[in-house]
C-alpha positions as CSV (number, residue, x, y, z in Angstrom):
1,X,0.0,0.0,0.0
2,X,1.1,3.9,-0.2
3,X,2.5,6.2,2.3
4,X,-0.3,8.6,3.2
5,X,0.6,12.1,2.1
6,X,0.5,12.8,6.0
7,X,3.6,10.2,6.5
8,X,5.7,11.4,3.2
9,X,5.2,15.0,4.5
10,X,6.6,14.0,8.1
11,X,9.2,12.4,6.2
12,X,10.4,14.8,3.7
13,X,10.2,17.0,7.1
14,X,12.9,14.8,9.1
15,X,15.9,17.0,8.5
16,X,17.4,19.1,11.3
17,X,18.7,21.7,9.2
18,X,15.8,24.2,7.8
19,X,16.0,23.5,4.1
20,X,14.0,23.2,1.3
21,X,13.6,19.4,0.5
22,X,14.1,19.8,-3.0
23,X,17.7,21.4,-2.3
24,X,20.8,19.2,-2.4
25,X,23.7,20.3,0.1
26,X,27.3,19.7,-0.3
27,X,28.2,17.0,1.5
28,X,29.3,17.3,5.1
29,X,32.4,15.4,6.9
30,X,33.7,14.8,2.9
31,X,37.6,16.0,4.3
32,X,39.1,13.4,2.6
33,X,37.9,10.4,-0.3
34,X,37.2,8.1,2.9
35,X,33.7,6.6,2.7
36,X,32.8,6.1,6.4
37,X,29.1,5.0,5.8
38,X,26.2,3.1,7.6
39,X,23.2,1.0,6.0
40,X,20.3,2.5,7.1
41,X,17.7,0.9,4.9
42,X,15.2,0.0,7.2
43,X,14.7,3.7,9.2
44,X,11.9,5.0,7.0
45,X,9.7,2.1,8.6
46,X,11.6,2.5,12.1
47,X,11.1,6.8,11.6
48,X,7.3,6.2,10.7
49,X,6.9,4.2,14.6
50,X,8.5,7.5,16.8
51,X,10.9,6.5,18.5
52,X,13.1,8.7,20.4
53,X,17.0,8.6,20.1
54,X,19.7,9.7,22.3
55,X,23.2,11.0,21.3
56,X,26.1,10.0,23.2
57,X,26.2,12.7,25.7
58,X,22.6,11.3,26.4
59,X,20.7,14.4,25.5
60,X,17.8,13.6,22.5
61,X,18.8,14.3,19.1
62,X,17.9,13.5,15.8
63,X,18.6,10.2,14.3
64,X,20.5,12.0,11.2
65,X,22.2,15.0,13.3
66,X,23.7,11.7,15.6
67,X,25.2,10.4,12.4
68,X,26.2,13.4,10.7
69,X,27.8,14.5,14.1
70,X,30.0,11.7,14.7
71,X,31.8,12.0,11.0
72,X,29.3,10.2,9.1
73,X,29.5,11.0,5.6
74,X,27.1,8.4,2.9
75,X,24.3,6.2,3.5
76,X,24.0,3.4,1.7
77,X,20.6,2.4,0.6
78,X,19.2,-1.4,-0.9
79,X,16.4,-0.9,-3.3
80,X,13.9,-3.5,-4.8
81,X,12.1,-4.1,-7.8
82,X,8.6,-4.0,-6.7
83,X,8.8,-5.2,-2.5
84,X,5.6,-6.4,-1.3
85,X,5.0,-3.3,0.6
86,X,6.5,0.4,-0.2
87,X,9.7,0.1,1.5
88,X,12.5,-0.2,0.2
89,X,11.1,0.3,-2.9
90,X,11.7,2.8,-5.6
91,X,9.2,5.7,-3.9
92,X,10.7,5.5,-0.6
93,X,13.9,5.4,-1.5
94,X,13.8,8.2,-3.6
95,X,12.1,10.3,-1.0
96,X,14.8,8.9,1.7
97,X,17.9,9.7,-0.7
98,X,16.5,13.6,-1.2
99,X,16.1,13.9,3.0
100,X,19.9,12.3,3.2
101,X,20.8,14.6,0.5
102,X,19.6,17.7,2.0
103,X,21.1,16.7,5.3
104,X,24.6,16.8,3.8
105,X,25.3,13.0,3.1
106,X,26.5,10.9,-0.3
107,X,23.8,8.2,-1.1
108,X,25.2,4.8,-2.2
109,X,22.7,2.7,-3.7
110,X,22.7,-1.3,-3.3
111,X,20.3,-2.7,-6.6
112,X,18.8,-5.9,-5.5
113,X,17.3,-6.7,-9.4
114,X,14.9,-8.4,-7.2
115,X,11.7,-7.8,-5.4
116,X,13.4,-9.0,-2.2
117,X,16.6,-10.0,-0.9
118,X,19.8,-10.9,-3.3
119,X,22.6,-12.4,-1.5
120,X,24.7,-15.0,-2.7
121,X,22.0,-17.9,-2.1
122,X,18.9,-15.7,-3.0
123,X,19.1,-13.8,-6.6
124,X,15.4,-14.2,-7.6
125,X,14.1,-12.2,-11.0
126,X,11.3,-10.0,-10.1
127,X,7.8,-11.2,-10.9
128,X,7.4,-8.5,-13.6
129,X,10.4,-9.7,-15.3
130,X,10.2,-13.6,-15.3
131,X,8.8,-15.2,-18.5
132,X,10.1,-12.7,-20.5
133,X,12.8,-13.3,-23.2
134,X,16.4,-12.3,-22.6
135,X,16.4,-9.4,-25.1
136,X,13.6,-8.3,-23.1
137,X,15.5,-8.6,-19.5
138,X,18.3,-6.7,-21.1
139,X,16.2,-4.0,-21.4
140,X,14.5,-4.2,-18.6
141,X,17.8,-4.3,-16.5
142,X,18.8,-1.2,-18.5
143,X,15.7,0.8,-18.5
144,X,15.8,0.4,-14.6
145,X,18.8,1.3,-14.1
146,X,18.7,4.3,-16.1
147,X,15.3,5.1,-14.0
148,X,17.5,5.3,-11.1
149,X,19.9,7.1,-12.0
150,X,17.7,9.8,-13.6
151,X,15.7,10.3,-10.5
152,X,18.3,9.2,-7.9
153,X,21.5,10.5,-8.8
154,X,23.4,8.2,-6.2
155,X,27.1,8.6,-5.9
156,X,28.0,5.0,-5.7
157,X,25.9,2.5,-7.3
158,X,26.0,-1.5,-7.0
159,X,24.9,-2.9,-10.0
160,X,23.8,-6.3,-7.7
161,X,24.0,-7.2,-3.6
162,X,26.4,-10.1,-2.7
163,X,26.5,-11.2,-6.3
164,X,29.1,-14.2,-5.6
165,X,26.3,-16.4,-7.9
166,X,25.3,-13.9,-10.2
167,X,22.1,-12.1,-10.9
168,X,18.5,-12.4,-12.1
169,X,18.3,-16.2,-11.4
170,X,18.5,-18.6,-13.7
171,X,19.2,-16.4,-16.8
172,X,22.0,-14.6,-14.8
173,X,24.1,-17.3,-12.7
174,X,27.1,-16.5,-13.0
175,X,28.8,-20.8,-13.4
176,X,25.3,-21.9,-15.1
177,X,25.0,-19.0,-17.7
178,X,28.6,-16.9,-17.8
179,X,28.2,-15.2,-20.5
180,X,24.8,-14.3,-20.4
181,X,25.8,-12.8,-16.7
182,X,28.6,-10.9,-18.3
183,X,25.8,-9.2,-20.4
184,X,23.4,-8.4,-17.8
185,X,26.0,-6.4,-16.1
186,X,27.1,-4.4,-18.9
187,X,23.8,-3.7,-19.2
188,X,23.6,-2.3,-15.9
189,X,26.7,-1.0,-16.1
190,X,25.8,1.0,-19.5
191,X,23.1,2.5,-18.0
192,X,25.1,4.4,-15.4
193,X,28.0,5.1,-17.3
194,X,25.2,7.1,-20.3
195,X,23.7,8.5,-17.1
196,X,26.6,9.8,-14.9
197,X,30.4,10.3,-15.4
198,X,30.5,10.9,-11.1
199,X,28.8,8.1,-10.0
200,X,31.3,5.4,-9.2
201,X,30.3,1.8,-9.8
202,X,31.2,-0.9,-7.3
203,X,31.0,-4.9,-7.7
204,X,29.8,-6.5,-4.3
205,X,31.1,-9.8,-3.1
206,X,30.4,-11.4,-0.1
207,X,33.3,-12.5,2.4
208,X,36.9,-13.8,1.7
209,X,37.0,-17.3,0.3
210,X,36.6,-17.5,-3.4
211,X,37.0,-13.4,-4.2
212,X,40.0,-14.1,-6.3
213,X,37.8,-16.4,-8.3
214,X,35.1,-13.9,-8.7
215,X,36.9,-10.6,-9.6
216,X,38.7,-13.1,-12.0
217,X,35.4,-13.6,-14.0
218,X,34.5,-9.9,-14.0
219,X,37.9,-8.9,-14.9
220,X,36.5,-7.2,-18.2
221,X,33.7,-5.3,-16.8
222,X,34.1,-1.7,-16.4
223,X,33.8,-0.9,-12.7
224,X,35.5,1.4,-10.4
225,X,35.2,-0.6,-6.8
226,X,35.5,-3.5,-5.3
227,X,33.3,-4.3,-2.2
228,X,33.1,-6.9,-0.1
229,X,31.3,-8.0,2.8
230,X,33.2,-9.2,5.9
231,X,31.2,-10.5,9.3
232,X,33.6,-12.6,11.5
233,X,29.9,-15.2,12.0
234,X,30.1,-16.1,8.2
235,X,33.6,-15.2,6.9
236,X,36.3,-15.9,9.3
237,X,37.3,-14.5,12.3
238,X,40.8,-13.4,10.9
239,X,41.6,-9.5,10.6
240,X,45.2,-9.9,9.3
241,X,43.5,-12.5,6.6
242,X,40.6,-9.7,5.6
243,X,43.2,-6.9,5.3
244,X,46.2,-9.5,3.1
245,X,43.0,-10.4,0.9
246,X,41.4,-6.7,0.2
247,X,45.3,-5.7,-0.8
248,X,46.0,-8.7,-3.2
249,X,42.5,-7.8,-4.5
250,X,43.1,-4.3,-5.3
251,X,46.7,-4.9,-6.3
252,X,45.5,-7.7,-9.1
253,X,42.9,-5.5,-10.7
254,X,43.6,-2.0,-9.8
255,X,41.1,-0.9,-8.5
256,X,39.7,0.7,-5.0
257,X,38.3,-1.5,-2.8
258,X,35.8,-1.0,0.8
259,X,34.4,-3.1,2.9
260,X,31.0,-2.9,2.0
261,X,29.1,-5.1,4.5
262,X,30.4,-5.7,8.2
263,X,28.7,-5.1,11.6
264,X,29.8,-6.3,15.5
265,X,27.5,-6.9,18.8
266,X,27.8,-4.8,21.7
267,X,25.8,-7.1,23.4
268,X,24.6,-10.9,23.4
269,X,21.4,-10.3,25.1
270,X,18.3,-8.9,23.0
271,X,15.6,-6.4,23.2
272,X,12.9,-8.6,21.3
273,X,11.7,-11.6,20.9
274,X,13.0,-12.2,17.5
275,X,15.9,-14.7,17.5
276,X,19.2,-12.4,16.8
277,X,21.9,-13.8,14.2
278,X,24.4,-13.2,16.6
279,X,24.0,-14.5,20.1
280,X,26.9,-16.8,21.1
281,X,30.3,-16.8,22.0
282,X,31.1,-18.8,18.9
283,X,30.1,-16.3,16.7
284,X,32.8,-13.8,17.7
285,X,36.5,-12.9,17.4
286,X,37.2,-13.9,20.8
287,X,39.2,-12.6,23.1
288,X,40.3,-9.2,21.3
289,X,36.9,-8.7,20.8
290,X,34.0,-9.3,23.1
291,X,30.6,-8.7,23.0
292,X,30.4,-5.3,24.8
293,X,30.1,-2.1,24.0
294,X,34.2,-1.6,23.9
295,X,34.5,-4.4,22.1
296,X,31.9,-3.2,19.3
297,X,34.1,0.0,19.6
298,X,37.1,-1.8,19.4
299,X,36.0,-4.5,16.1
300,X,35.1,-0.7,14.4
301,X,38.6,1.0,15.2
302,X,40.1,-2.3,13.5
303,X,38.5,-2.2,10.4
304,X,39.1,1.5,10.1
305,X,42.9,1.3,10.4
306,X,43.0,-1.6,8.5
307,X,40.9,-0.4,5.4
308,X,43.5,2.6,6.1
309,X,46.4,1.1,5.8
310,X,45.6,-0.9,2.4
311,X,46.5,1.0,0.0
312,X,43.9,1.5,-2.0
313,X,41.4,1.3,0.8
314,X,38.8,3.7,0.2
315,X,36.8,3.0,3.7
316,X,33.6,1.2,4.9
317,X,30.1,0.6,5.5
318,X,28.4,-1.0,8.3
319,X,25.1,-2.7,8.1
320,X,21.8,-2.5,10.1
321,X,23.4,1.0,12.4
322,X,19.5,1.4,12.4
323,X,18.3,-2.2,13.3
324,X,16.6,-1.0,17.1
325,X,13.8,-2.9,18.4
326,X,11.4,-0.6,16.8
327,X,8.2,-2.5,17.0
328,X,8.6,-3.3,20.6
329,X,10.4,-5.6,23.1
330,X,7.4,-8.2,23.1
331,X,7.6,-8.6,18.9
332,X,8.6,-11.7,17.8
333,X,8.8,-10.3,14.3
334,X,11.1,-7.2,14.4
335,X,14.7,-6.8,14.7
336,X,17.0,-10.0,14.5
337,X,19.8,-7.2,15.0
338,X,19.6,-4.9,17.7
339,X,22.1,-6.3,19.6
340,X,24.5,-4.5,16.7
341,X,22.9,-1.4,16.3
342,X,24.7,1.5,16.7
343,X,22.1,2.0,19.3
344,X,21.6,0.8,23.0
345,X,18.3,-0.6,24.5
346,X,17.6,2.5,25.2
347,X,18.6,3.9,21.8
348,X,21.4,5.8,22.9
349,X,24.1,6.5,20.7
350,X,26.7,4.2,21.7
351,X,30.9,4.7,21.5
352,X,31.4,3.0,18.7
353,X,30.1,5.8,16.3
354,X,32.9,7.9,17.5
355,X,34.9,5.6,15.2
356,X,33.5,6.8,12.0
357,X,35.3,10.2,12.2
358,X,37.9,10.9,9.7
359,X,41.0,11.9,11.0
């Protein structure tokens, strides 16, 4: 269903600065080329429930000053096809990327190409597109992309989320149907390029093992980033191994790299009844890196230096900074990460965002 025109004007509103909606800022803490960045995809639902958050010194704030204030500089954004409600579909996002505009941030978009999550086991076609022929998905992958850019003028784009198997399932698997994968992308990748010579494209794999094989294969497309996604739960729980890889990477094709994807607990307890991802020792780098709020602190002052110190590091992302229990500690079908917000039980801004200042 739509947002009522009361919702979309409270949430063209949401900006602490008194601007006009339709203006776009300079963007703020941009110092240096360093992306420090969160994934806030979920917060137009979370904004449209109230809640109240705190910034560090405890005093209430607004959710995008608290960011801004502690050095971040781009948002990162996924966006599906057609979702089976509004968000984090093309409306909402486009509203969301003007309010994050206005408020001084870079936008990086994350293309799904589906009407629900893409990551490396899930890369289902949206329903409008399946049946169709594969001239016709070309286009339609084109079209779409050129839509986006139009309206959204991001300044990073991922043409795919976590495409380690490819895209647009079955016609786009990347081992089933190579070639016809390498032409999907260009396809993408044609559409920003006729649309933008500042938007920066970047390739998204998930985790360590079997990058090299990956970048290998895409070796010929025209990209400017490579992006991975690193949590110690799924891809090792080795800092030296994530920071050799992401240099060998960058050295082989020349090209930037960030980490696109990572996120740490502060906590193993929970604030809902939805079963969190991580919520045991085993999940963790243990002992440099607990599950407290210094150790969340401490994971984040890590990957910093480390993205830092490789030399064509260009900085990083971190995923679900949003993710409160927003629908309620009784829910059993809210967040499955607020004990990795960025955010206490009490959404408070914890220390770890102090981290995403640029020196």
């Amino acid at each position: 269903m739509k947002l009522s025109i009361q919702i979309i004007f409270l949430f063209l509103a949401f900006s602490s600065c008194e601007k006009d909606d339709t203006s776009i800022t300079e963007p703020e803490n941009d110092n240096s080329m360093y992306i420090s960045s969160v994934d806030i995809s979920n917060y137009p639902e979370i904004f449209n429930s109230g809640p109240t958050f705190y910034d560090l010194e405890g005093n209430q704030n607004d959710f995008l000053n608290i960011l801004k204030e502690n050095g971040i500089n781009t948002v990162r954004l996924r966006l599906w096809v057609n979702p089976s409600n509004e968000h984090s579909g093309f409306n909402e996002v486009k509203q969301f990327s003007q309010t994050l505009k206005t408020n001084g941030f870079k936008t990086w978009l994350t293309i799904h190409y589906s009407d629900t999550w893409a990551d490396p086991a899930h890369q289902e076609t949206p329903t409008q597109w399946q049946g169709i022929s594969f001239a016709q998905l070309k286009d339609s992958i084109y079209n779409y992309t050129e839509k986006i850019m139009d309206e959204l003028q991001p300044n990073y784009i991922q043409i795919g989320n976590e495409i380690n198997s490819g895209l647009l399932h079955p016609s786009g698997h990347i081992s089933n149907n190579y070639q016809k994968f390498k032409e999907l992308m260009n396809m993408g990748i044609t559409a920003v390029r006729a649309n933008s010579t500042e938007t920066e494209i970047i390739l998204h794999f998930a985790g360590i093992e079997g990058s090299d094989w990956f970048f290998n294969q895409v070796n010929t497309l025209d990209y400017d980033i490579i992006g991975l996604s690193y949590y110690p739960i799924w891809h090792g729980k080795s800092l030296n191994n994530l920071k050799t890889k992401m240099q060998h990477l960058s050295e082989t094709h020349n090209k930037k790299i960030v980490i696109a994807e990572t996120s740490y607990p502060f906590t193993l307890e929970w604030n809902d009844w939805t079963n969190n991802i991580v919520g045991l020792d085993e999940h963790l780098i243990l002992p440099e890196y607990p599950a407290t709020i210094e150790g969340q602190r401490k994971f984040i002052e890590q990957i910093k230096i480390l993205t830092n110190e490789v030399e064509n590091g260009i900085g990083f992302c971190y995923w679900g900074a949003e993710l409160i229990a927003w629908k309620g500690n009784q829910s059993i079908n809210a967040s499955p990460w607020e004990n990795q917000a960025l955010f206490d039980f009490d959404n408070k801004a914890l220390p770890i965002l102090r981290e995403f200042k640029i020196e």
